[in-house]
N, C-alpha and C positions, 0 to 999 in steps of 0.2 A: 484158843479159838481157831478152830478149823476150818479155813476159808477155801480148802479148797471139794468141799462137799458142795460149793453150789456152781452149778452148770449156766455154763457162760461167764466167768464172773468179773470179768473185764466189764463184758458190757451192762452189766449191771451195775457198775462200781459209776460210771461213764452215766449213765442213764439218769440215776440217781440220786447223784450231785447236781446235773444240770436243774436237774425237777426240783430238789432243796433251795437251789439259787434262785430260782424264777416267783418272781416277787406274787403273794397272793394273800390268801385269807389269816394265814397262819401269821408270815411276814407282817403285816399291817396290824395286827394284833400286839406283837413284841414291840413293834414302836410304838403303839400308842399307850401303850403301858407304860414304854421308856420317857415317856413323854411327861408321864403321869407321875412316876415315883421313881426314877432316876436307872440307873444302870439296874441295880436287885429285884427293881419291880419286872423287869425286860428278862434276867437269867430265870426267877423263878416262873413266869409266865412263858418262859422256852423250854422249862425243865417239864414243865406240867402239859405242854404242846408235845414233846416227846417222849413223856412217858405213853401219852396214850397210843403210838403206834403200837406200842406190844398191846395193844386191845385188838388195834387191826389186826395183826401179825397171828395172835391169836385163834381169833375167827377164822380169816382164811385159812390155817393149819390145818382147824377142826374140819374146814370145805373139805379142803384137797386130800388129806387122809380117809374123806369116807367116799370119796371120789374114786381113789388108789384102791379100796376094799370091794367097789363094784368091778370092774375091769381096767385094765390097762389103756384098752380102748376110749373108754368115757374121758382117762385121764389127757388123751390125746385128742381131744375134741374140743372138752374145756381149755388147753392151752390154746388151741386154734380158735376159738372163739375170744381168748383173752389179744392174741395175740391181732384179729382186727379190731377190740376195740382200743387200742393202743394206738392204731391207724386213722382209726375214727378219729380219738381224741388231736390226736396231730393235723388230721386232716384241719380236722373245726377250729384251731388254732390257728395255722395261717391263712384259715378263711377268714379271720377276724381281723387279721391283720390287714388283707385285701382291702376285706369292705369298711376298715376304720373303726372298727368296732372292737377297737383297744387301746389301753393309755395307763396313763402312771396310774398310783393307789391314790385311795383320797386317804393322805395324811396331813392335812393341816391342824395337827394341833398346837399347843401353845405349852414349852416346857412347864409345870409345876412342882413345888416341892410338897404333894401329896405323901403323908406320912404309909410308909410303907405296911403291908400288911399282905403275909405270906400266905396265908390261907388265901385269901382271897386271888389273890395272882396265880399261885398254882390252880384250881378251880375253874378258873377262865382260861388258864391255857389247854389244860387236860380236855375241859366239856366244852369244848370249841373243834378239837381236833377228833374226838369219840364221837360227839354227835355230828361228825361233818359227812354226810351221805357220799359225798363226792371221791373223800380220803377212803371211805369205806368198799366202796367202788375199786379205786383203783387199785387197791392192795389185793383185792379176788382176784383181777385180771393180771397186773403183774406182778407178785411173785412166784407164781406155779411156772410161770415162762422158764424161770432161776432150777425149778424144785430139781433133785435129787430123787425118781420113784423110787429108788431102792435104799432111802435113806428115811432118817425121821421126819416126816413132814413139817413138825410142830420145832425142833430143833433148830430145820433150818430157815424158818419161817423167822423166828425169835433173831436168829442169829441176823440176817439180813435187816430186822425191825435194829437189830443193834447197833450195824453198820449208819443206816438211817440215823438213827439218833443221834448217834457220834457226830457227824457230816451237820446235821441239822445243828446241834445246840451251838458247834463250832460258828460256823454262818448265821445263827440267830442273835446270837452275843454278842458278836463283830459287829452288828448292827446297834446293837442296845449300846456298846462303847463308843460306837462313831454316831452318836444321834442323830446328830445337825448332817451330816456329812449325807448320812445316807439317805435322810426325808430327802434330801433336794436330787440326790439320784434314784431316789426311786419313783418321783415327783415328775421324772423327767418321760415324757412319750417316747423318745431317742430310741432311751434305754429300755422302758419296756417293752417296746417294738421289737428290739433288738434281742432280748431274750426269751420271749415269747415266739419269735421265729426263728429260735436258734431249737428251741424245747421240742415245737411243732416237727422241727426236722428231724430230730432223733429220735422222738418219737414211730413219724411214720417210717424211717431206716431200721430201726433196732422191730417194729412191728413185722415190718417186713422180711427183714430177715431171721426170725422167728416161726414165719408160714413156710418158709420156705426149705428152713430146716429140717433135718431126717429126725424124727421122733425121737428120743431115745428114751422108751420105757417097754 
């Protein structure tokens, strides 16, 4: 694995992880699975939320390669358009936080010992994260930020969905093992204030210094 075909990759490692940790639709998922059928229901319903980034990783590949085959220019345009709505998104995030218009996950559920069922878990993680408009979004916008033009687009798209995955299931599992622990921290406003405006920041930093950057393609 050759990490060093993707451009900038500090700050994409940085980027990343923050956005993996900041508690949301995926995260609320894997606890209330965990909830549901204990630790196995929480890894395979994280295993099935990270396989489907290589759907994202995918798609975007297939964008940016026929992006790359019109001009180099167009390639430079789409980054730059990726790259404010990365700002956007940061932006609208500590607007939420301003105007209060954020707070824990509704995780209140009640442990059970629901007998496990694997198909089932993986299916909800997978078509929860594939059909998620949002996830799909942002994978167009940031990874071509990462891309490599004079490399395989699809290669390092994959390779980055893999770094992803790693980071995710790492951090999705840690949840599904510490159940109790985490429902009451991620339950907490505190703390999702707290990471939510920490996301917001790096976002609009790492947007920014992305426009601001000399092209290189």
């Amino acid at each position: 694995m050759d990490i060093s075909v993707i451009q900038n990759f500090e700050a994409f490692l940085i980027a990343i992880t923050i956005l993996t940790l900041t508690p949301g639709l995926d995260t609320a998922l894997v606890i209330r699975n965990s909830s549901r059928g204990g630790f196995s229901d929480g890894f395979l319903t994280s295993l099935g939320i990270c396989l489907g980034l290589f759907v994202h990783a995918t798609f975007s590949a297939v964008g940016i390669s026929a992006i790359l085959a019109q001009s180099a220019q167009l390639f430079s345009l789409v980054k730059m358009i990726g790259a404010g709505y990365l700002i956007w998104l940061g932006v609208m995030t500590l607007k939420g936080l301003v105007t209060g218009k954020s707070g824990g996950l509704n995780t209140n559920m009640v442990v059970s010992s629901t007998p496990l069922d694997a198909k089932r878990s993986l299916r909800e993680g997978f078509l929860s994260n594939v059909l998620n408009p949002k996830t799909a979004v942002f994978y167009l916008a940031f990874l071509p930020q990462f891309i490599n033009p004079e490399g395989s687009a699809f290669f390092q798209s994959c390779l980055m969905a893999a770094i992803h995955f790693v980071i995710a299931m790492i951090w999705q599992c840690g949840l599904a093992g510490v159940l109790t622990k985490a429902k009451s921290l991620l339950q907490s406003a505190r703390f999702t204030r707290w990471m939510e405006g920490t996301t917001g920041a790096v976002l609009v930093v790492l947007g920014i210094k992305l426009l601001i950057e000399k092209p290189q393609v």
